[in-house]
Each structure stands twice: as C-alpha cells, then as structure tokens.
LOFIFI-17314 format. One line per 10 residues: number of its first residue (from 1); their letters; for each residue x, y, z of C-alpha. Coordinates in Angstrom, 3 decimals, always signed. Example, Ala and Ser with C-alpha at 12.3 -4.5 7.8 and 13.67 -1.06 7.14 Angstrom:
BEGIN
1 = as = +12.300 -4.500 +7.800  +13.670 -1.060 +7.140
END
This chain:
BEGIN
1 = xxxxxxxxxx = +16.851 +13.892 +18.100  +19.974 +12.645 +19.679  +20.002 +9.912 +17.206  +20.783 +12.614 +14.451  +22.727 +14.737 +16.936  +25.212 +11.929 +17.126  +25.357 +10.598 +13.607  +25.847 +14.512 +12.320  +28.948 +14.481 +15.076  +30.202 +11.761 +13.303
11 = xxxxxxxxxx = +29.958 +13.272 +9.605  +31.596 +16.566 +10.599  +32.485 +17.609 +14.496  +33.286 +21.061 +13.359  +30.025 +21.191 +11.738  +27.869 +19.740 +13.511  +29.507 +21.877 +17.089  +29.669 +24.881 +15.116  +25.617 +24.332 +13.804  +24.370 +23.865 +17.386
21 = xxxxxxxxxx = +26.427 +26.723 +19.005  +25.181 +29.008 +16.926  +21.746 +27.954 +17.045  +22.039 +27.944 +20.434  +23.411 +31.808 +20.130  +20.597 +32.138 +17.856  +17.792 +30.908 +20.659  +19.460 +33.137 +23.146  +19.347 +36.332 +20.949  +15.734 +35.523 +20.573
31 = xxxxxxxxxx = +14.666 +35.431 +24.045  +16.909 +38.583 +24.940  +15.608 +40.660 +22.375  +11.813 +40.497 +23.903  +13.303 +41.399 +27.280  +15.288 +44.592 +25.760  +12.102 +46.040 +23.927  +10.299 +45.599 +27.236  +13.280 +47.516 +29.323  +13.270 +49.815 +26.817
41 = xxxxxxxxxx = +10.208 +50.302 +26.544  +9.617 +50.773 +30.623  +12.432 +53.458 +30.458  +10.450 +56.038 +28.010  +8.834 +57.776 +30.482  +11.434 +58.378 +32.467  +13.170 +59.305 +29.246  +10.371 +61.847 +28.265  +10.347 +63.208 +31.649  +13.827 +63.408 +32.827
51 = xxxxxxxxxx = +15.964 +63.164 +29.564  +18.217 +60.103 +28.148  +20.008 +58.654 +30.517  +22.854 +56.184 +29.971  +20.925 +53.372 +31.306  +18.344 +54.087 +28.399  +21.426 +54.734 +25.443  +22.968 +51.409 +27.223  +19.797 +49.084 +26.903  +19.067 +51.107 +23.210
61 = xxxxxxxxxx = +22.157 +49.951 +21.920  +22.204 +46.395 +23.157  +18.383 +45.913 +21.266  +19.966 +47.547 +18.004  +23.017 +45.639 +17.904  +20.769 +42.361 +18.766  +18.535 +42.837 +15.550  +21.113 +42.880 +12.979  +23.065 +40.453 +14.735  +20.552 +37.676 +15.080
71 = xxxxxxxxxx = +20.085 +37.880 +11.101  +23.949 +37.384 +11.106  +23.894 +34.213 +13.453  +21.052 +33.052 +11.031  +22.860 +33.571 +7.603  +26.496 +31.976 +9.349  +24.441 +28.794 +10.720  +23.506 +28.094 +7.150  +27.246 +27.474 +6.324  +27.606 +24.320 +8.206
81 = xxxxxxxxxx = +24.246 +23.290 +7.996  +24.759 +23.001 +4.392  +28.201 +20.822 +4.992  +26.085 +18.461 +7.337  +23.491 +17.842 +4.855  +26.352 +17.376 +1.739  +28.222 +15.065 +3.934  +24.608 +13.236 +5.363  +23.616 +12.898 +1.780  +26.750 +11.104 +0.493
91 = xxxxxxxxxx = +27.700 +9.412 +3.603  +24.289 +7.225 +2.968  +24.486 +6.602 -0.598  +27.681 +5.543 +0.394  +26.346 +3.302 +3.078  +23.294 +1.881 +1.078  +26.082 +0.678 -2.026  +28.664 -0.131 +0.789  +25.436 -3.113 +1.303  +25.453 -4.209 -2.724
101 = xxxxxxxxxx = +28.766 -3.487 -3.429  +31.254 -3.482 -1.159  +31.574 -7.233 -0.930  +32.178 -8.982 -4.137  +29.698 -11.582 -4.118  +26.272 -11.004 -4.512  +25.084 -13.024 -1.353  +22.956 -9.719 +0.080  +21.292 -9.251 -3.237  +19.993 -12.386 -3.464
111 = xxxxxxxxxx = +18.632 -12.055 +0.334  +14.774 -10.582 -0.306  +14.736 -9.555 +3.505  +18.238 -6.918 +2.878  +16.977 -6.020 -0.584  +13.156 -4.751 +0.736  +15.242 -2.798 +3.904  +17.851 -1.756 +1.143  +14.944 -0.679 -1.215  +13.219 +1.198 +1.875
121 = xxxxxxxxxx = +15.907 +2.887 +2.908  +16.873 +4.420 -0.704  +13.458 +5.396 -1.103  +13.575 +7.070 +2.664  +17.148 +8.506 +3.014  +16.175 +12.089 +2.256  +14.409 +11.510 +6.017  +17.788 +11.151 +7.321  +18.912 +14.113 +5.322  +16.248 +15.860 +6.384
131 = xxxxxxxxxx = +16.451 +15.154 +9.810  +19.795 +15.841 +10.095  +19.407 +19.766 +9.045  +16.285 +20.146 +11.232  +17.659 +18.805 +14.451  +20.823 +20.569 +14.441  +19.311 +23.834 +12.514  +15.832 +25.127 +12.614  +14.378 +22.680 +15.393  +17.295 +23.088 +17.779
141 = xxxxxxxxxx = +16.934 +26.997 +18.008  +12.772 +26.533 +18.514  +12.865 +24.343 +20.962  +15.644 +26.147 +22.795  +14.132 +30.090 +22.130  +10.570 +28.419 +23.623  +11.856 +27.250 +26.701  +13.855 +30.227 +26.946  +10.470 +32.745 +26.183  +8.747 +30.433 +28.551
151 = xxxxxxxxxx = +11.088 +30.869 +31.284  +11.315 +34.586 +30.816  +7.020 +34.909 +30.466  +7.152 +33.193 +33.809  +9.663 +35.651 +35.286  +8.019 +39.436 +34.046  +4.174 +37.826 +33.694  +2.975 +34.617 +35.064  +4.432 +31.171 +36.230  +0.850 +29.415 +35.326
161 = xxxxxxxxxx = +0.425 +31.766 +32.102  +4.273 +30.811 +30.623  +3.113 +27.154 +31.250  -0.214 +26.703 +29.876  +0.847 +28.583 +26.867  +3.813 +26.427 +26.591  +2.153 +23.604 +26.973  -0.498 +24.398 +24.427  +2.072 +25.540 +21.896  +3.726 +21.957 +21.907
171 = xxxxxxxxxx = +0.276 +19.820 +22.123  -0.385 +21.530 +19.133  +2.919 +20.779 +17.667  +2.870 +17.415 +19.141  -0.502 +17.017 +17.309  +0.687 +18.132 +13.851  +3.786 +16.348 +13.907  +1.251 +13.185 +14.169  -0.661 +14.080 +11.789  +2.458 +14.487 +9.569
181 = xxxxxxxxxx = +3.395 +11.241 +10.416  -0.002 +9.766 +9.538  -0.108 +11.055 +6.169  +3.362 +10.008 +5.093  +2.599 +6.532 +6.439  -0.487 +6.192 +4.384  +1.359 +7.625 +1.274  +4.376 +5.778 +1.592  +2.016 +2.678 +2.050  +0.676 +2.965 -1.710
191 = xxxxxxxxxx = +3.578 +1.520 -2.886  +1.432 -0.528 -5.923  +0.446 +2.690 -7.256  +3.660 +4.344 -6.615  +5.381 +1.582 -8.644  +2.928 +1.451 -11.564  +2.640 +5.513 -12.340  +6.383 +5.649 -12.321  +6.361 +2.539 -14.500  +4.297 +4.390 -16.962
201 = xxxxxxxxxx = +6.413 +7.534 -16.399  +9.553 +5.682 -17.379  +8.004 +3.913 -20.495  +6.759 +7.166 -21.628  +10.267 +9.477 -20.691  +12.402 +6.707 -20.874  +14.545 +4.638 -23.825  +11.573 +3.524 -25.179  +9.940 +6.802 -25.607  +10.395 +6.790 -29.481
211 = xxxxxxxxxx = +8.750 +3.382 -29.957  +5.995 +4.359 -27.926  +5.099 +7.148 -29.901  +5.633 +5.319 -33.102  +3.171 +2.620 -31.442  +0.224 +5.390 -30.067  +0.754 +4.516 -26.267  +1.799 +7.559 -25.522  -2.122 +8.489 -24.236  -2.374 +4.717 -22.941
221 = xxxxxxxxxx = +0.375 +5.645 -20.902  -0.597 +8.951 -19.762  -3.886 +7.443 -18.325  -2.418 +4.800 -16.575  -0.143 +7.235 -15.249  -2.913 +9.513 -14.060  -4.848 +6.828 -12.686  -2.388 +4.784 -10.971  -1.250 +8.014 -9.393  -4.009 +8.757 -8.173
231 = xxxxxxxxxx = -4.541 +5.840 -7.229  -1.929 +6.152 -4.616  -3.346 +9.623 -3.761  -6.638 +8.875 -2.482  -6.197 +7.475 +1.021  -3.418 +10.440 +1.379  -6.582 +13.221 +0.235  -9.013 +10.792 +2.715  -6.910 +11.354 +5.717  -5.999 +14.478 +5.399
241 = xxxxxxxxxx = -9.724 +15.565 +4.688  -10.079 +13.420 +7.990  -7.535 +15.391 +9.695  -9.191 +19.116 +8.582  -11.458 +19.554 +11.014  -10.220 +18.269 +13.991  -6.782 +20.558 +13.368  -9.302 +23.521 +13.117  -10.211 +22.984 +16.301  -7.004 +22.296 +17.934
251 = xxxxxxxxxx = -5.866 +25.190 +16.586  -8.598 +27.253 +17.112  -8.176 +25.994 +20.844  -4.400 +27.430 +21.118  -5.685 +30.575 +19.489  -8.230 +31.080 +21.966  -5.316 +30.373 +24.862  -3.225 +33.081 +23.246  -5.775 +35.453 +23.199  -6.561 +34.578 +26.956
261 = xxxxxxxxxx = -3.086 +35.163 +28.040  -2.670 +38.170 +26.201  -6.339 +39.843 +27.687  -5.104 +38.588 +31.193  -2.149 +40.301 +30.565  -3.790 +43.401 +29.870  -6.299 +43.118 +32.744  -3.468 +42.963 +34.713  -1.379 +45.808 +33.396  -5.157 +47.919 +33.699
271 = xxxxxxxxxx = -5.204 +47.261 +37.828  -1.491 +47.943 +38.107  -0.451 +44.355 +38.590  +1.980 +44.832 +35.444  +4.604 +47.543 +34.822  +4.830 +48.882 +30.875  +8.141 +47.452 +30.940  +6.294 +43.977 +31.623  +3.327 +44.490 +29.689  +6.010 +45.380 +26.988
281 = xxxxxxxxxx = +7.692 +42.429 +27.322  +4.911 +40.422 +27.834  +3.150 +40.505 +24.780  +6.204 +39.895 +22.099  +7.133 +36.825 +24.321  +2.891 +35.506 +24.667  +2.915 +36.137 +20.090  +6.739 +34.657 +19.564  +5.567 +31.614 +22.105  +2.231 +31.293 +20.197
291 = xxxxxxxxxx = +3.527 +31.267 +17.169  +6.103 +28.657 +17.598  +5.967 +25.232 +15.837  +7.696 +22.010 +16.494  +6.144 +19.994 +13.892  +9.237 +19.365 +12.489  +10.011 +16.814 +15.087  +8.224 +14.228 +13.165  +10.696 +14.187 +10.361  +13.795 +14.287 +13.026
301 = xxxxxxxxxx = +11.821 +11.256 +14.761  +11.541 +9.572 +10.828  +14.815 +10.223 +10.180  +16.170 +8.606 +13.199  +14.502 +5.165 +12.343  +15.310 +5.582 +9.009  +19.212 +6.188 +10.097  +18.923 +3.074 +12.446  +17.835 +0.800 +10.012  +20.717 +1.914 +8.013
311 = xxxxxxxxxx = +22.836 +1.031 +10.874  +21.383 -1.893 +11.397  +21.585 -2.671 +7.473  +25.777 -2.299 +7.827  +26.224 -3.558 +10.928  +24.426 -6.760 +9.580  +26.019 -6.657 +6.440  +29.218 -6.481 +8.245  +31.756 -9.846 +6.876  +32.564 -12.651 +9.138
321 = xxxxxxxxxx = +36.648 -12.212 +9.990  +38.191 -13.307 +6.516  +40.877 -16.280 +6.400  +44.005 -16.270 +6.175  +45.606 -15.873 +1.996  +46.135 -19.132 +0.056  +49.137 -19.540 -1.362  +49.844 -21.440 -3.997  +52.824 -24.308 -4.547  +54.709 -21.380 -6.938
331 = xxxxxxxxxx = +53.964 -18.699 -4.597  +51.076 -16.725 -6.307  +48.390 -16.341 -4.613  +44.339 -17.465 -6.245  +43.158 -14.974 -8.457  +46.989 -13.643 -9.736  +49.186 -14.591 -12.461  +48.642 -16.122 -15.979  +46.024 -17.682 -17.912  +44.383 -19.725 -15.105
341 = xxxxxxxxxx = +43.314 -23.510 -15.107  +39.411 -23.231 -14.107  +37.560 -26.749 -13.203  +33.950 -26.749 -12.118  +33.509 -30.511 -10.441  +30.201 -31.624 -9.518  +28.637 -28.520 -9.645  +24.950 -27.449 -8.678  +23.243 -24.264 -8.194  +19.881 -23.325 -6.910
351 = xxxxxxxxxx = +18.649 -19.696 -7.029  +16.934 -18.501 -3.402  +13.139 -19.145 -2.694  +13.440 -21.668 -6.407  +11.761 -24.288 -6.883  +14.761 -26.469 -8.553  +18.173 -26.155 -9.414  +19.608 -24.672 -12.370  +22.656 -26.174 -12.577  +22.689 -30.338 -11.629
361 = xxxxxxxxxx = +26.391 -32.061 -11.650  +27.884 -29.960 -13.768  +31.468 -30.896 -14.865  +33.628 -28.568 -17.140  +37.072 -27.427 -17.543  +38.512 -24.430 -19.275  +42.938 -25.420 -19.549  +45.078 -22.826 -19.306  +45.005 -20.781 -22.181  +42.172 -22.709 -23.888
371 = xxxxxxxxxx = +39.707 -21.640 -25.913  +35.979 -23.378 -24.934  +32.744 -22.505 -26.125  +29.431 -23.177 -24.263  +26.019 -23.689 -26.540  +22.637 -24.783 -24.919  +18.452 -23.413 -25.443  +17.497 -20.400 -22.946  +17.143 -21.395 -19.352  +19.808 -24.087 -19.050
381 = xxxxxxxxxx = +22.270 -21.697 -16.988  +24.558 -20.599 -19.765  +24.180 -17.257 -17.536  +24.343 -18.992 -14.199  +27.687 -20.500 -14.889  +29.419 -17.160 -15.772  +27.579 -15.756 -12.097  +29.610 -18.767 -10.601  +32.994 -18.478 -12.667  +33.322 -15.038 -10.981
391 = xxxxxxxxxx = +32.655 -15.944 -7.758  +29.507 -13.587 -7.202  +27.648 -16.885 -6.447  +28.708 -19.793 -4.924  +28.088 -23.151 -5.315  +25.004 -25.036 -3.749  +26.993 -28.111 -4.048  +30.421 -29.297 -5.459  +33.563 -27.012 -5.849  +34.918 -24.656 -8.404
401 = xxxxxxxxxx = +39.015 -24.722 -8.837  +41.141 -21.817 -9.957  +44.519 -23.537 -10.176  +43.582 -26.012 -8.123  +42.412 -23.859 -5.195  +38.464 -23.945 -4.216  +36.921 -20.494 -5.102  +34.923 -21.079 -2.020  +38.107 -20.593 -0.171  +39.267 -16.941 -1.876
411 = xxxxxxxxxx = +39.004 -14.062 +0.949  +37.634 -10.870 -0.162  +40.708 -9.653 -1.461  +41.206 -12.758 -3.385  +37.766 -13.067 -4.469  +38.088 -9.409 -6.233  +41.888 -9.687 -7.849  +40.410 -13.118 -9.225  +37.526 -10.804 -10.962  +40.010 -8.369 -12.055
421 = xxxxxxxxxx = +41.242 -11.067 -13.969  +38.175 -11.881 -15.576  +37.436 -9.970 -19.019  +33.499 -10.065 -19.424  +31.263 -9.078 -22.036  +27.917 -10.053 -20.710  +24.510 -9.898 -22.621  +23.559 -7.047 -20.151  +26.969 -5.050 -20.954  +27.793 -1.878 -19.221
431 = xxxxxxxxxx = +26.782 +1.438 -20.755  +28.767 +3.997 -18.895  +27.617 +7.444 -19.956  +31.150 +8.344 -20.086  +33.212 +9.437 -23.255  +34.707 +6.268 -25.621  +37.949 +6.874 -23.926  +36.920 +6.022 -20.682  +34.223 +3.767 -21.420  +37.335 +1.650 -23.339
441 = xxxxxxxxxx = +40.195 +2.235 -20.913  +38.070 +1.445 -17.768  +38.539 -1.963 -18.951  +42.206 -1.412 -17.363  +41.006 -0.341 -14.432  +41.154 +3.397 -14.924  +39.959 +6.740 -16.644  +41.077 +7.892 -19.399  +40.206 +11.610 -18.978  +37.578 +11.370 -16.332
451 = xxxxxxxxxx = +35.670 +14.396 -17.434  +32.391 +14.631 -19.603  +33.432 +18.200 -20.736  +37.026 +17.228 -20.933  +38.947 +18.922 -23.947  +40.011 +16.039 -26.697  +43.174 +14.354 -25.898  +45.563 +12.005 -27.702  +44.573 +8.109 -26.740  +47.009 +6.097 -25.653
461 = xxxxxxxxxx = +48.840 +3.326 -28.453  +47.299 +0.531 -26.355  +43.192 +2.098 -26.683  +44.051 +2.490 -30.423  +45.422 -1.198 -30.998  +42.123 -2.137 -29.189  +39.526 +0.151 -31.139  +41.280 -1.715 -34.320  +40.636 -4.960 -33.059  +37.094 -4.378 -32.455
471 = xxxxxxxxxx = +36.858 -2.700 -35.191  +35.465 +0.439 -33.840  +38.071 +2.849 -35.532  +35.743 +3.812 -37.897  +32.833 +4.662 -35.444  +35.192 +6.490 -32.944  +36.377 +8.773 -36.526  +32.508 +9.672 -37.298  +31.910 +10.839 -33.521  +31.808 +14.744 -33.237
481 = xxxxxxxxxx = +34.674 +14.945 -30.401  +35.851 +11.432 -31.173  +37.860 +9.792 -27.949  +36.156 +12.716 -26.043  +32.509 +12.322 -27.409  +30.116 +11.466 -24.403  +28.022 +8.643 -25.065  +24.694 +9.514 -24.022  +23.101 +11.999 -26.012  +21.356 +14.049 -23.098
491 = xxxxxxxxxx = +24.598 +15.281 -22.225  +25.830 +18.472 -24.352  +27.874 +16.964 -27.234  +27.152 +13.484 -26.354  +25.756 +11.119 -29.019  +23.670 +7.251 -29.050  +25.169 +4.337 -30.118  +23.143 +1.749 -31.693  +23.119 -2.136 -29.718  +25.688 -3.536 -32.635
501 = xxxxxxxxxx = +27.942 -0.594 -31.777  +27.506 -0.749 -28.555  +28.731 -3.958 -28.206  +31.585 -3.449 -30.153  +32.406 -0.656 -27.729  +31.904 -3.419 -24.898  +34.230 -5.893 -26.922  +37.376 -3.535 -27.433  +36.711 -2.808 -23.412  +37.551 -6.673 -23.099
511 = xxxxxxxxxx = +40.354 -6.680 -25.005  +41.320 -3.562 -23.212  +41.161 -5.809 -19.898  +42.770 -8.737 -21.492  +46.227 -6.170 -22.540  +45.943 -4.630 -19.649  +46.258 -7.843 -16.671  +42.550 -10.196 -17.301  +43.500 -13.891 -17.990  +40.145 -15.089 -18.197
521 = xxxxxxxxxx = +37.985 -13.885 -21.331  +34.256 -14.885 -21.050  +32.079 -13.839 -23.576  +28.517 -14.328 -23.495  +26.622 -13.894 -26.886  +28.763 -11.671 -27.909  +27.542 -11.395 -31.637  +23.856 -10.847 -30.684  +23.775 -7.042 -31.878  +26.343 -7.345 -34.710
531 = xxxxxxxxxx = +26.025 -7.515 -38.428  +27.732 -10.648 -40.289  +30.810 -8.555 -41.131  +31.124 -7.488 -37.959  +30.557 -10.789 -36.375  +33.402 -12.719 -38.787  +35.705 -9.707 -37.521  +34.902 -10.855 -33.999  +35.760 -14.466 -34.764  +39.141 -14.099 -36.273
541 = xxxxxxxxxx = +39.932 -11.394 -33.523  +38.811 -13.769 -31.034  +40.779 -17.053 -32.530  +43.822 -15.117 -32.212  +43.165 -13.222 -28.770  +42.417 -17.142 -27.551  +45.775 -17.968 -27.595  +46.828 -15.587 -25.044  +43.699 -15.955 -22.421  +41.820 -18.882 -20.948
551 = xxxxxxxxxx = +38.996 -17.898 -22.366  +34.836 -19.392 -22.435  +32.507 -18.308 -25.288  +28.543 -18.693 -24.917  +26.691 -18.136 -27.752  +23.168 -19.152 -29.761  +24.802 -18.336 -33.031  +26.896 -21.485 -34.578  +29.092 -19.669 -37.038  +30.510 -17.935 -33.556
561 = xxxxxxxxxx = +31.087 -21.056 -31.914  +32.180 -23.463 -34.456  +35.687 -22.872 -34.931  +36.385 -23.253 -31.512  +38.530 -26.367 -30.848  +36.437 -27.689 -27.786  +32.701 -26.946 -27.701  +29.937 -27.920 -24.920  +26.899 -28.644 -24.884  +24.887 -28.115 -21.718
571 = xxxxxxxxxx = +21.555 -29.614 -21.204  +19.280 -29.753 -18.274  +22.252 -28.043 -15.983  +24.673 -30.104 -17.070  +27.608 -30.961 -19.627  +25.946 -33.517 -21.926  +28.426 -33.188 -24.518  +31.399 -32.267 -25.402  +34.432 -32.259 -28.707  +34.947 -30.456 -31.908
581 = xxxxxxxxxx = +32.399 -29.122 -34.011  +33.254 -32.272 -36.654  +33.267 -34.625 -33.561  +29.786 -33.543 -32.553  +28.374 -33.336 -36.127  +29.989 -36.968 -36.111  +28.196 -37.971 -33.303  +24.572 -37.182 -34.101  +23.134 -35.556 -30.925  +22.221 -32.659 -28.960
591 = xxxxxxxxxx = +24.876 -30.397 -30.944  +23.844 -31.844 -34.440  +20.819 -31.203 -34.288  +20.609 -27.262 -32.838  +23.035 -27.050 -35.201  +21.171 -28.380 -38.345  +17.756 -26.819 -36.620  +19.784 -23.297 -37.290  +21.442 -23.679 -40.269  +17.906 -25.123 -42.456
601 = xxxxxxxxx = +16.036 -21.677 -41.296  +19.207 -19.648 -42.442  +18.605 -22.044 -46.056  +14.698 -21.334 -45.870  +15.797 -17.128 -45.825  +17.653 -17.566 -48.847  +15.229 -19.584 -50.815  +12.887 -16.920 -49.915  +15.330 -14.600 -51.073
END
C-alpha cells in the first residue's frame, strides 16, 4: 500500500494529500457518528423526563451536521481521486512506450525477456490504476474507520469483544483477498486461450471482416471463439467452484461472531453491565465493524508488483551515459546537412535467438545524391538493410558510414536527427487515422490541423506541390471534406482508402519529408499496390526527385528499377552484383535472369490475352 501511496505522491502531491486527508476526515466522521447516536440516544430519558437540555440540542446538532457532511467529504474525495487515476493511467502508457520508443533503436524490442515484462505489464496496468484509487480512496477510509470503530467498541463495550470482532472481520478479508488473488492468477495464466479467442475476435471484427463473410468463416470463427474462450474459463469456474464452500463457511463463521457479540452485548445491557447510551452505541459500531471488507487489498498488493516491475522495466531500460557529439571536418555534426554519403563496409547482421545471419559481408554505397536501386528474391535482407540504414539495428559485424562517421558512434540525439533525415516508404507504411492533411504534412514533422473534427482549411503551397507529384490530387478532390476528410471510416465523416491509394498517400508523405529537411529517400517496393499508370508516374517523379536526395530503391518489379543508373543485386546477404541495367543484361547473371524470369510471364499474360 505504500508502494502506491508513494508513486500517487509522485503523479500529483496535491492530489494524492488532498485524497488521503479527506479520507482520513471521512474515517473519522464514521467512527464519531456511532458515538453521537449512542450519546444521544443515552440522553432521551433524561430528555423525556426533565426537558431538552443544551447538552442534548448540542450533541443533536453535532449527529445532524455529521450525516450530511460525511456524504460531502465522500462526493469532494472523488475529485482528486479521479485526477490520480487520469494522471496513473497516462503516466504508465507513458512509461510502457518510454521502453519501445523513447530510444531510437530498437535494441529492447528485439530483447524477448523486456518484450514478455513489456507485454505483461500492458496487459496488467489497469492493476496499477486500480490500485492507485483503492489505496488512497475507498481502502484508506476502511481500514482507518475499522480501527477507529474497534478502538471505540473497546472503549463503551468490550476490549476482548472490539478485538475478536476485528480480528474476524480482517481474516475474512484477508481470506477473500486470497481468494481474489487465486482466481486472477489462474485466469491470467490461460494466456493460450486468451490469445486464440481474441484472435478469432479480431478476424471476425477486424479489417478482414468483409472477406470473412464473403468466405463463410464467420460461424468457424464464432466457435473457435466460444471454445477457445472457454477454454480459458474453465480452471477460473473450477476454482472458484473450489473456493464456494469453504467461503460459506468462513463467512458463516464471522456471522456467527457478530451475532455473538451483539447477544453478549445485550446480555450485558439486560444485567445492567451496559448503559442505553452504550448499548446504543454498541450495536451500530458491532454491524459497521461486521460489515467491513478489505478485500480490496489484493488489487493494491497486485498493483504494487505490477508498478515495480514497471520500475524495474525503466530503470533497466535506462541508457548508458551517451558520448560526447561528433563533429565533422566542416563542422556539421552526423545525421545534419545535405544529401549524405552512406557506405556499408563489411557488413553482417544476425537477428536474436537466429540460427544464421541475414546479412554476410555486405558492401554497398549510396554517393551523395545518387540514385541506387536494390533487387534480390524474399528473404535476402532487402528489409534488413533499410532496419540498419536507420540505425534501429546495428551491425553484428563491420561498420556503417554516414559521411564518413560510424553510425555505431551517433549518440541518441544524433542517432534521431540522422532518421529525420531519412524519407521512408516501407512495405508496412504508416496508416495514421488522421485527416490527408496531417497524414501528408507529418512527413515535415508536424500537423497540419491536428483535429479529426477540424473545420476544412486551406493546405499549404508546399502539401499541394506534393499531392501533384504523387499524383493524389485527384483522390484528395473526390474525398467528402477533402484535406480535412479523416481516413478511417469508423470515424464520423472519415472514409477507406484502397492499398494503391494508400500508398500514394504514403509516397507524397516522402516527398513531403524530402521538401521539408530528409536527404535520404529509401523506398521499399514502393509500386506494390499501384496500377501501371500510377507506377510510370512514380518513376518519372522519382528520376527527377533523385537528383536532389541520396536516395535507395528496393523493389521486385523491374520496370521500377531499371532506369536507375546503378542497380544491385543482393544474394545470399550480400552484394553479388552490381552496374546498369544494360551492364547487367550484358553480363548474363543473377540480374539477367530475374529479369528475363519476369518479363517471359508478363509475355505469357498477353498471349493469353
């Protein structure tokens, strides 16, 4: 409970102070309120005998004004509960990114043992969340108002009474917060089952949801979504069905307690032992005490692991102390300037827990301002190399040189101005459910309205010169709010682009880079979702864009790749050739005969045609 005590100080000291004062107000109204009925109470028959006194209007008053004012406490406690939780709930997404994303390499993704905690904690933050509300809210007022009641019992009733009560009311709670704990362990256990049903779910809800429809999985998927869940179910039903009868007794067990202390109280009030005002004040305090559960400190204790694995998580996460800036022999530092020289000597790669490496003495370099395009079958790193241009991998072996300087050697803040200055379109391209403006101008590093519901604006000369380039003028015209239009069609006004158009949208977002301070264009297969017009359009466009950007093109389709004035071909994860598309053809290899492979089953179409 401290745990979350301290970690909700940190989110919000006004809060988190303000919370626990009042729920400490809160506990303390509670226990007073028992004791004023009781006084009260004790006074009526002097009341009915002698008259109202002052003492009796004094005490009177104090109960009334408690009543109402307890429900205030309650209501203004909510205020900065709610804070804590807002700020506990973003402070750990926050934290759980900060792991993925707030260094720009990829080093912690690729480490299995950070990616299960990662995936663990995601799954389990609400714990923390959860925890945090309960230990400075609801639990924090309980426990304080029973120790409270308990004192007071043992002042107007009984010592031994007040304690065996107490005692029994927090075994009990003690108990169910174990068997709490029990059942979430075995249900957040089933993690197979968990994984398939919302597998299913997806398929079924998802992007494909039209296909599978079209295809009749739709009650394929809804039994393996039933019986995968319930799947996971099972041992959770077992152990709770395990759990039924013992809680019966435990509870019937602090019943029978209650009802002891309460007829003890009684027998004692009968022989004069116990004044009305006690008896009075007796019995709230035996029901309120009774009726008093702590259960809740089983998700405070969960979400105090949970929020010191997160710690853990960052502090492990936490960089090394970065070196000091390179500068180079001009005076720019790596990462800054124009179109770079890139050089990849030697290079090798090896993906974690593989068997082999992907790339093996790899040699390549882009010039300054040089157009290069990369060609090769699936698997031969095409992918890997772009993963190692930007510096989100590094190297198993050999060195990669921006201008001469090892990108092993970039700190962080050279490592991400160098990938500001990389222009991607990647096979996986970004679909931002943003509007076109901002999807487009995000390529400069910032919004263009930065509202879904945003009213339509002018774009800017530079987002227009790029929509014509990638020839999306056209598409942005037909949208309903054009610039504006969401694209994601679940979002009012928002529409669905197809992959070709899609891509095009990722292409003008390139070029948007490239205008805007990118020196390094890299795009891989960018022509797999377009049409042949389309494509041509994105040859010239790129030919001409070339000249201003050192710039790498990987791609399966020839007719992208051919008029490039340096093509090569890699092979087993390395360069194995490399020239002109007439010096390959020349040469009779690797290139010549992908190339021909291609072009006879393009000849086969039209003679079947």
């Amino acid at each position: 409970m401290f745990v979350l005590w301290r970690y909700a100080y940190l989110l919000s000291p006004a809060a988190a102070v303000s919370s626990v004062a009042l729920r400490v107000l809160s506990a303390g109204l509670q226990v007073a309120t028992p004791l004023l009925v009781g006084a009260v109470v004790g006074r009526l028959p002097s009341v009915v005998a002698d008259g109202v006194d002052i003492a009796f209007v004094l005490l009177l008053g104090l109960l009334l004004a408690a009543l109402p004012l307890g429900n205030v406490v309650e209501a203004l406690a909510v205020i900065p509960l709610e804070r804590l939780q807002a700020n506990a709930e973003e402070d750990v997404l926050l934290r759980v990114g900060a792991v993925g994303a707030a260094r720009p390499d990829l080093a912690s993704l690729d480490n299995p043992e950070i990616v299960g905690r990662l995936q663990q904690i995601s799954v389990n933050r609400w714990w923390i969340t959860s925890g945090v509300q309960l230990a400075c809210g609801p639990l924090a007022a309980l426990t304080l108002s029973l120790v409270g009641r308990s004192v007071a019992l043992g002042i107007v009733f009984s010592w031994w009474g007040a304690l065996v009560l107490a005692a029994a009311t927090i075994a009990r709670s003690l108990y169910g917060a174990r068997n709490i704990s029990r059942q979430m362990d075995v249900w957040t256990a089933q993690t197979e089952g968990q994984k398939h049903a919302r597998y299913a779910f997806t398929q079924g809800m998802g992007k494909t949801a039209k296909e599978v429809r079209i295809f009749g999985l739709a009650g394929f998927l809804r039994g393996r979504f039933w019986t995968h869940t319930t799947e996971a179910l099972r041992p959770y039903w077992l152990i709770r069905r395990q759990q039924a009868v013992e809680a019966s007794l435990f509870g019937l067990a602090h019943i029978a307690i209650a009802v002891g202390t309460l007829g003890y109280a009684g027998w004692q009030a009968e022989h004069g032992r116990l004044t009305l005002s006690g008896l009075a004040t007796t019995l709230p305090l035996v029901f309120s005490i009774a009726s008093t559960n702590l259960s809740g400190y089983a998700e405070v204790q969960r979400g105090a692991t949970v929020s010191r694995r997160m710690e853990q998580l960052n502090s492990g996460g936490t960089p090394e102390p970065e070196p000091s800036a390179t500068v180079l022999e001009d005076g720019r530092r790596p990462g800054h300037g124009a179109a770079p020289m890139v050089v990849f000597d030697e290079v090798r790669f090896r993906y974690p827990r593989a068997s082999s490496d992907t790339l093996r003495g790899l040699s390549m370099t882009l010039d300054a301002g040089a157009a290069v395009a990369l060609v090769g079958v699936n698997g031969t790193g095409k992918s890997t190399l772009v993963k190692l241009l930007a510096g989100t991998h590094q190297p198993t072996s050999g060195r990669i040189l921006v201008d001469g300087v090892d990108l092993a050697e970039f700190d962080e803040e050279e490592l991400r101005s160098w990938q500001l200055r990389i222009a991607p379109i990647t096979q996986d391209f970004v679909r931002l459910p943003l509007s076109v403006g901002d999807n487009i101008e995000l390529g400069a590093g910032r919004l263009w309205s930065g509202r879904i519901d945003g009213e339509q604006q002018p774009p800017s000369d530079a987002m227009e010169a790029v929509a014509a380039r990638a020839g999306i003028v056209d598409l942005v015209d037909g949208l309903p709010r054009r610039w504006a239009t969401p694209l994601d069609k679940t979002i009012p006004g928002g529409a669905d682009l197809s992959g070709g158009e899609w891509q095009r949208v990722a292409l003008a977002r390139a070029l948007r880079a490239v205008d805007a301070r990118a020196g390094v264009l890299v795009l891989d297969e960018p022509a797999a979702a377009l049409d042949v017009e389309s494509e041509a359009r994105l040859v010239n466009g790129y030919l001409e864009l070339a000249r201003e950007v050192t710039s790498l093109v990987i791609s399966h389709r020839f007719s992208v790749v051919r008029p490039m004035p340096t093509i090569c071909v890699l092979e087993g994860g390395r360069i194995v050739e490399k020239g002109s598309h007439e010096e390959l053809m020349s040469v009779r290899g690797r290139y010549h005969d992908m190339f021909m492979t291609q072009a006879s089953r393009y000849v086969e179409v039209e003679e079947g045609l």
